[in-house]
Each structure stands twice: as C-alpha cells, then as structure tokens.
C-alpha positions in Angstrom: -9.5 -0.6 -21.8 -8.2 2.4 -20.3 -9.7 5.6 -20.2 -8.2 8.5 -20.1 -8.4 11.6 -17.5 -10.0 15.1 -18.1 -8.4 17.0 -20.1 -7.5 19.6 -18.0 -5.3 17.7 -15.5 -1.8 18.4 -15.9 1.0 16.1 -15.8 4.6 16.3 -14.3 7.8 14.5 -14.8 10.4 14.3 -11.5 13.8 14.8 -12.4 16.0 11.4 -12.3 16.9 10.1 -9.0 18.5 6.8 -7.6 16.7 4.2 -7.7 15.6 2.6 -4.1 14.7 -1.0 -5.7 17.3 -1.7 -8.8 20.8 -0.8 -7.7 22.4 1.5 -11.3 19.3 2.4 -12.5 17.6 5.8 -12.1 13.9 6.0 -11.3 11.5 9.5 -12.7 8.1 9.4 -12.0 5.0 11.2 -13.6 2.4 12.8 -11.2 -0.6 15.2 -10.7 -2.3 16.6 -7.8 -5.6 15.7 -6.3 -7.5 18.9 -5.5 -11.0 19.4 -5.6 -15.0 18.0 -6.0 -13.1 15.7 -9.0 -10.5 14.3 -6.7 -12.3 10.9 -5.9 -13.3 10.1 -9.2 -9.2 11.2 -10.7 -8.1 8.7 -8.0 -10.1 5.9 -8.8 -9.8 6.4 -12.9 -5.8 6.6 -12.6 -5.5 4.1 -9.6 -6.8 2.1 -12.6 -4.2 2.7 -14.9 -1.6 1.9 -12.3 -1.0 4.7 -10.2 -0.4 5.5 -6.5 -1.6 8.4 -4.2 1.2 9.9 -1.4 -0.8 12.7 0.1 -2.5 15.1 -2.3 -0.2 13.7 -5.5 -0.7 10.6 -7.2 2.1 8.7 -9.3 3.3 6.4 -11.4 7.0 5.2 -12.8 8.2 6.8 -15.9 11.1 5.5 -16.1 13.5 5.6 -19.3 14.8 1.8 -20.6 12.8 0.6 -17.7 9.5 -1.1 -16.8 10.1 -3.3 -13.7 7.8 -1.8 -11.3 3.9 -3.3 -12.2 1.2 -1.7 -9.9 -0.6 -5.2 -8.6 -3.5 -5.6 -6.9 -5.2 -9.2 -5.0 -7.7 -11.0 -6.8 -10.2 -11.1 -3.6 -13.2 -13.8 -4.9 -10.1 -16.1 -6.0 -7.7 -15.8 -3.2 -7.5 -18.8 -1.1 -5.5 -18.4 2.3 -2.5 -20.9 1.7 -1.1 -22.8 5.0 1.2 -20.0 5.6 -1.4 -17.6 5.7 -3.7 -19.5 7.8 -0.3 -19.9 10.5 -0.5 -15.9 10.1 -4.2 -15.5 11.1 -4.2 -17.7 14.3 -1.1 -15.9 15.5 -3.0 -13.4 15.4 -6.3 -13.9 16.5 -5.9 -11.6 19.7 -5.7 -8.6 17.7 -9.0 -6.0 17.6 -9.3 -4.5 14.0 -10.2 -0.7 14.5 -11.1 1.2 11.1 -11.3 4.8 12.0 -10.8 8.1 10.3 -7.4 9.1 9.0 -6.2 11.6 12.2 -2.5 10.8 13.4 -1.5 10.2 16.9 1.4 9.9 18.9 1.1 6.1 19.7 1.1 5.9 15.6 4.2 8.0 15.2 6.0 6.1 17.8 5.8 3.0 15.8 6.3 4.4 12.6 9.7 5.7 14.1 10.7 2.3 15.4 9.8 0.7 12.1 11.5 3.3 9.6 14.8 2.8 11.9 14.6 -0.9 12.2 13.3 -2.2 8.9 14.1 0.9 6.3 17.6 2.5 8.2 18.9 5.0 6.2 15.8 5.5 3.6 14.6 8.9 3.0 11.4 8.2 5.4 13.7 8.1 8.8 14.1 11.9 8.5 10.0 12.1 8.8 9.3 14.5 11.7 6.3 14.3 13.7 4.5 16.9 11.7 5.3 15.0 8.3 3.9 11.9 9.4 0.5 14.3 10.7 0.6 15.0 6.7 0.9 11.5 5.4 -1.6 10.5 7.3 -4.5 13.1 6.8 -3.1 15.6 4.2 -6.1 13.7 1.7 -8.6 14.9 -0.9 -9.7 11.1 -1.4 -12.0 9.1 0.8 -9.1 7.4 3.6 -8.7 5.5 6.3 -6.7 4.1 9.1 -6.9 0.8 10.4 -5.4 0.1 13.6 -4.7 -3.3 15.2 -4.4 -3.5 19.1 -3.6 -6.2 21.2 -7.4 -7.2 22.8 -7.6 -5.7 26.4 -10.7 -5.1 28.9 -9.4 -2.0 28.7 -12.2 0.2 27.3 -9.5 2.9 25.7 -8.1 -0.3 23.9 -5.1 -2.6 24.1 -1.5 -1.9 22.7 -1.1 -0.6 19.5 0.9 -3.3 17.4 -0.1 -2.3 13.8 -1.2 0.5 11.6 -2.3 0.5 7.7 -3.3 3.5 5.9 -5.4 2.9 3.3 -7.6 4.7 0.9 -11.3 3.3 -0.1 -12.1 2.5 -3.7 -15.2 1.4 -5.2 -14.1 -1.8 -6.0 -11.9 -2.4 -3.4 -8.9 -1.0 -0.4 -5.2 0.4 -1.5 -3.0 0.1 1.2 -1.1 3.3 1.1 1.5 2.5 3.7 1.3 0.1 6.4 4.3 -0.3 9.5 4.0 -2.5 12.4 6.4 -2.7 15.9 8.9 -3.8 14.7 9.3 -6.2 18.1 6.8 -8.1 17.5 8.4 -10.2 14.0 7.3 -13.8 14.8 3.6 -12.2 14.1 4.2 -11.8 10.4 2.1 -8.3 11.3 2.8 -6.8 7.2 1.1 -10.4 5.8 -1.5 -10.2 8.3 -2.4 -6.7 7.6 -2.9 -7.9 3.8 -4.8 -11.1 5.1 -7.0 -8.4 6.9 -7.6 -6.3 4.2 -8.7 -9.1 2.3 -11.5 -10.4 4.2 -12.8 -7.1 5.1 -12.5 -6.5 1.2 -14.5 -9.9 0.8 -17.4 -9.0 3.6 -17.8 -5.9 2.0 -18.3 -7.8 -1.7 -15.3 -5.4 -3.2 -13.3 -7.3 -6.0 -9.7 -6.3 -4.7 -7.1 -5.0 -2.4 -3.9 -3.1 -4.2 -0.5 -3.5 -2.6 1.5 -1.0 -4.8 4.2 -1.7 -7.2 5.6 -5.2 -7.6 9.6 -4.7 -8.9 10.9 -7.2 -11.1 14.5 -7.9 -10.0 14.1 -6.4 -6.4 14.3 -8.5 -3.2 12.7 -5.7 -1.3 9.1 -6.0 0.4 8.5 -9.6 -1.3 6.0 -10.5 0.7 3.3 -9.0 -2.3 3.9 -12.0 -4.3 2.9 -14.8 -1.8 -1.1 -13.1 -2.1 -1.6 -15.0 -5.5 -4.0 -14.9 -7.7 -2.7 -11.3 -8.5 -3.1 -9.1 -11.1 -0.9 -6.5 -13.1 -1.5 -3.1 -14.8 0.1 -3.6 -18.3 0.6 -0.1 -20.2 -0.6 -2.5 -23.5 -3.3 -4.7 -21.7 -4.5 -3.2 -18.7 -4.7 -5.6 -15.9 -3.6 -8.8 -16.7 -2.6 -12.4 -14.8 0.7 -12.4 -12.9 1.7 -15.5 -13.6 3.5 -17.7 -10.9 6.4 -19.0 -12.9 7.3 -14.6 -13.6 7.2 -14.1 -9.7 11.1 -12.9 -8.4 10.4 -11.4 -4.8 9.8 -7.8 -5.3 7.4 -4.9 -4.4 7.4 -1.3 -3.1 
C-alpha cells in the first residue's frame, strides 16, 4: 500500500516535451527536490512509489493518455543467473569491483564522453560538460555511491577503468542511477554485468532488490532490463506487482 509523503513537500509538473522512448508522444514529468535532514527517508518513501532521483530532484512520468514507462526493480532472492548471464560473468572475471564515494574524476568523464557519443549520439546528455558530469555525480542529499570496475593490474593505483555505475543505497536494496561503460570494449556485455554485479553484492549484503529505472512498453531502447527476470513493477493501482514474461517488449530507460 502506498504511503503518502509529508505534507509539506511540493510537487511540480514539467512542461511537455518530446518524448525520447515513444516516437509522437509527448512525455511531462512530476518532481520535487531533495533538501534536507528528511531527504533520505523522501527518497526511499517515493523511490517506492516509482520514482527516480537525478541529482537533488526526484521524478516520475506524468504523462497525459500515457502509462508506458513502469519503474522496475530485480527480485534479488529469486533471480537465477540464466546461461547468458553466467557467459557475462566469466568474461568478466578480470574485473576489480571498487565501491567508493560519489567524487568525479577525469578517467570517469572520459568514458562517459565516449559512451554518450557512441551509444546515445545526439541525446541531450552529449552536451554534458565536464562540470555537469562533476554535478551528476556528487550534487546528492541521499546516501550514494560509485562503483568502479577496472581491469585487475599489480598496479597498486589500479588497472584500466572499463566501467562506472552510479548508484544510490536504499534500505532494501541499490538503484542504479546511471551506469556507462567504454564503449570499446562491447563483446564484454559491461551494462548486463554491471546489473549482474549489483545483484550479488545486493544478495551478500541480504537487501531484497536492485532498481533499474523505468521499463517502456513499446520502446526498443536499453532492453537489456527485461532479460533480469523475476522483476517487479510499480502499478499506480497495486503497488509493486509481477512483470509477467509473456507482457515483456524490450524496453527501459
């Protein structure tokens, strides 16, 4: 059942815009700001009911005639790694798994560039400067992290940096913010293994779930989300609910 937020937290409504996922449609989304001693417990209550932080605001669709995009999260204790996945993990077993606190570098931003142009040309994140990416990744008022995966070296300052997740700690589990890999390096699968990683740390550490953002129904972007099965959706009506297999299309955000 959801519960709703204190009182005095105010809401906002963006103005229509194109939407990146569903070609003719418009997207508007509803958002507040996380300031303050309360900011940790706001995030977690409306990371409940389906929102997403970016920074200091957390969001949710609001679209009109629309309901595609469904926040989803990994069911952790009922996840088994499929023969895929398991393919995944060995190719990437010379990886070290750095969890450290959420301070941006240039080795990050390097990446990040590379990505944005290869994988997301022409998306509104190319135009990122230096300085924006230094906000993303530690303008927070929530408890956050960055995990960093290098290839393993003797080298005591570490290996090559290959991989990079943001991701924000909950109490019952990790939401992965925004992750971006090298964009070299595809015959890794580095996006499903950074999920695959944040599920077994999620496991060792006895949380119930990882959230991968919004799963769009219709959308052939980012649909990698729905391969992580059994997954769960927020339903305005319901709360979380099953995501059935035979509903899955390829989408997510």
């Amino acid at each position: 059942m959801s519960v709703s937020p204190p009182e005095a937290t105010q809401f906002y409504l963006t103005a229509p815009s194109p939407c990146p996922y569903l070609a003719d449609r418009q997207e508007r989304k509803m958002f507040t700001h996380l300031l303050g001693r309360r900011s940790q417990g706001l995030h977690q209550l409306l990371a409940d009911n389906g929102f997403r932080r970016s920074q200091n605001l957390i969001y949710r669709p609001s679209c009109e005639n629309c309901s595609a995009c469904m926040s989803a999260r990994v069911c952790v204790g009922k996840f088994v790694a499929g023969k895929r996945h398991r393919r995944i993990i060995r190719a990437n077993q010379d990886l070290d798994v750095s969890v450290i606190e959420p301070h941006a570098s240039d080795e990050q931003f390097e990446i990040f560039s590379r990505y944005l142009n290869t994988r997301h040309n022409g998306g509104g994140m190319t135009q990122m400067s230096e300085e924006d990416y230094q906000d993303m990744i530690e303008d927070t008022a929530v408890s956050t992290s960055v995990v960093e995966y290098r290839l393993r070296s003797e080298d005591e300052k570490g290996g090559k940096l290959v991989a990079v997740s943001l991701s924000d700690n909950m109490t019952d589990g990790y939401s992965m913010v925004y992750s971006f890999f090298d964009p070299d390096l595809k015959t890794r699968s580095l996006g499903n293994f950074m999920v695959l990683d944040h599920i077994a740390r999620a496991r060792q550490a006895r949380l119930g779930f990882v959230y991968l953002g919004y799963l769009v129904e219709g959308s052939t972007k980012m649909n990698y989300k729905s391969q992580f099965t059994p997954l769960q959706v927020q339903s305005s009506n319901f709360g979380w609910v099953d995501y059935e297999a035979s509903d899955q299309t390829g989408n997510g955000t």
